[in-house]
C-alpha positions in Angstrom: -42.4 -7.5 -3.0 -38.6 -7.7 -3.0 -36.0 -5.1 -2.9 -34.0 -5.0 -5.9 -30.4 -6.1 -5.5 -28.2 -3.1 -4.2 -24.6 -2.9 -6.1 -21.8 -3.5 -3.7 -19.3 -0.1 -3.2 -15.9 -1.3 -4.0 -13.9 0.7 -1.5 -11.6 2.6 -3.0 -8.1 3.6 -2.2 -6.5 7.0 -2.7 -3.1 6.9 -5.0 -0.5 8.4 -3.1 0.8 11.2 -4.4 4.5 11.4 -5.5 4.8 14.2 -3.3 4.1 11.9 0.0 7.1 11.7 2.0 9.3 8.5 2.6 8.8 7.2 5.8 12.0 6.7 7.5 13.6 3.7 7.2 15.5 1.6 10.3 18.7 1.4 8.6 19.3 5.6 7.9 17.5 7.2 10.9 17.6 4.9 13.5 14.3 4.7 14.0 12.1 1.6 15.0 9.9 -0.2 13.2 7.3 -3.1 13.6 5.9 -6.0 11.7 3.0 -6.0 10.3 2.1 -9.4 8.8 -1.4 -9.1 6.4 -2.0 -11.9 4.1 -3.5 -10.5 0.9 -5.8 -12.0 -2.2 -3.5 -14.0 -4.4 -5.5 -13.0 -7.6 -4.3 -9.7 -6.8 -0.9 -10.9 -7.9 0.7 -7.9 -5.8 4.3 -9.7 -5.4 4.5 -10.1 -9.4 3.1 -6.6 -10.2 5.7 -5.5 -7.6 8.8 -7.0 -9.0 7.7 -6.0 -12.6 7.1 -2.5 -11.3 11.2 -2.5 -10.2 12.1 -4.4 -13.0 10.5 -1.5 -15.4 11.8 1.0 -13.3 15.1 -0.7 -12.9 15.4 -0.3 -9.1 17.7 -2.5 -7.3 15.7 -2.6 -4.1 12.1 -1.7 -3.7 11.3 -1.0 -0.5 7.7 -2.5 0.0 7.9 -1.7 4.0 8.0 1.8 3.0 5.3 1.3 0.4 3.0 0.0 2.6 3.4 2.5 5.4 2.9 5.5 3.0 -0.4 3.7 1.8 -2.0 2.8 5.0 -1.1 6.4 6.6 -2.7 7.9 3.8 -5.7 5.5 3.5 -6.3 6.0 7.6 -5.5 9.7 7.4 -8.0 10.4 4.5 -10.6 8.8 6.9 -9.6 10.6 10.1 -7.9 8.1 12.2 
């Protein structure tokens, strides 16, 4: 007798609250920074939904880097690394 199929999690990724602060950028603090190159699903259409997100917000500069950092150290922190 087979198992029945088991529904696949989708892992899920914790908004970051508005509160979160900014990690420091290179050019006001000084402070170093690395690359870190990810490629990511193009049906996710992240580059689009970002420009449209500055665009609506009318930001001249978005600062992605500093997006990213904020949601990885809250997506490793909420999972205790």
């Amino acid at each position: 007798m087979r198992r029945p199929a088991r529904a696949r999690r989708t892992p899920t990724v914790p908004a970051v609250p508005r509160t979160s602060p900014r990690p420091p950028s290179s050019s006001t603090s000084g402070s170093s920074r690395e690359s870190l190159d990810s490629s990511v699903p193009a049906a996710l259409k992240l580059k689009k939904r970002i420009k449209r997100f500055a665009l609506d917000n009318e930001l001249d500069h978005l600062p992605t880097g500093d997006i990213v950092s904020v949601a990885l150290d809250e997506w490793l922190t909420a999972r205790g690394f």
